[in-house]
N, C-alpha and C positions, 0 to 999 in steps of 0.2 A: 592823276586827275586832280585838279583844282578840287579843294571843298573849302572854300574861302568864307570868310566874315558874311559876304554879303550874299549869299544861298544859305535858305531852310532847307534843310537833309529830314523828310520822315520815312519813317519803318512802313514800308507796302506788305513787306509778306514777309513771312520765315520760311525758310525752305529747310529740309532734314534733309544733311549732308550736302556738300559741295559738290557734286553732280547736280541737284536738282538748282543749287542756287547758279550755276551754270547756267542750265535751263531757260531758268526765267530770267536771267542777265538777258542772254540774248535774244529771247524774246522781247525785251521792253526795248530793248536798243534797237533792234532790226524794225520798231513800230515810233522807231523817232523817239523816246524817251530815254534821257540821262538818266543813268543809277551808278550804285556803288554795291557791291557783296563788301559785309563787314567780316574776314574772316576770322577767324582768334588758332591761336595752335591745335588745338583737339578738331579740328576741321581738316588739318594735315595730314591727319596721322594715318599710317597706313594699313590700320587695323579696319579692317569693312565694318564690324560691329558697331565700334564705337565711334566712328565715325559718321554711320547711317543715325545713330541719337543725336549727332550734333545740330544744334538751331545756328542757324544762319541769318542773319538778320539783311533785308537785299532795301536800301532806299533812293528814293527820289527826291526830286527837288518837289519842295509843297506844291509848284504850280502845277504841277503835272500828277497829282496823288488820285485824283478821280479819275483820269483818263487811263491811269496804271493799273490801280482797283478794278475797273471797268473792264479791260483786256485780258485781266488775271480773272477774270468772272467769266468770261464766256472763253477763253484760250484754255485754260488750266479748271474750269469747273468745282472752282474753291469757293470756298466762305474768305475772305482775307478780314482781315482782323480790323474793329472798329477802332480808330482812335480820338 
């Protein structure tokens, strides 16, 4: 996936463990919004434990960040993080 110069990337949600940022990957894509999971190695890994504490960071492009917020509110029934 492009993340080029000219797209702002912000942080919509964190998700605990890559399952859930799965999740909400495909939920914001199947509603027309572009995102990215930032993964890092501890999200790999194939220990369930320590893998369920990892934060996942899942973004979008800025123009689309209230419409993502918005979906993640009433689909997922979270608080998403102010920024």
């Amino acid at each position: 996936m492009d993340h080029g110069k000219d797209m702002k990337w912000v942080k919509v949600y964190s998700a605990i463990g890559i399952q859930e940022a799965n999740i909400i990957k495909g939920l914001l894509e199947a509603n027309g919004i572009r995102c990215y999971v930032k993964e890092n190695a501890a999200s790999t890994m194939n220990y369930p434990l320590a893998e369920s504490q990892v934060d996942i960071p899942i973004f979008t492009l800025d123009k689309d960040e209230f419409t993502a917020k918005e979906l993640l509110r009433k689909e997922v029934i979270i608080e998403t993080e102010e920024t």
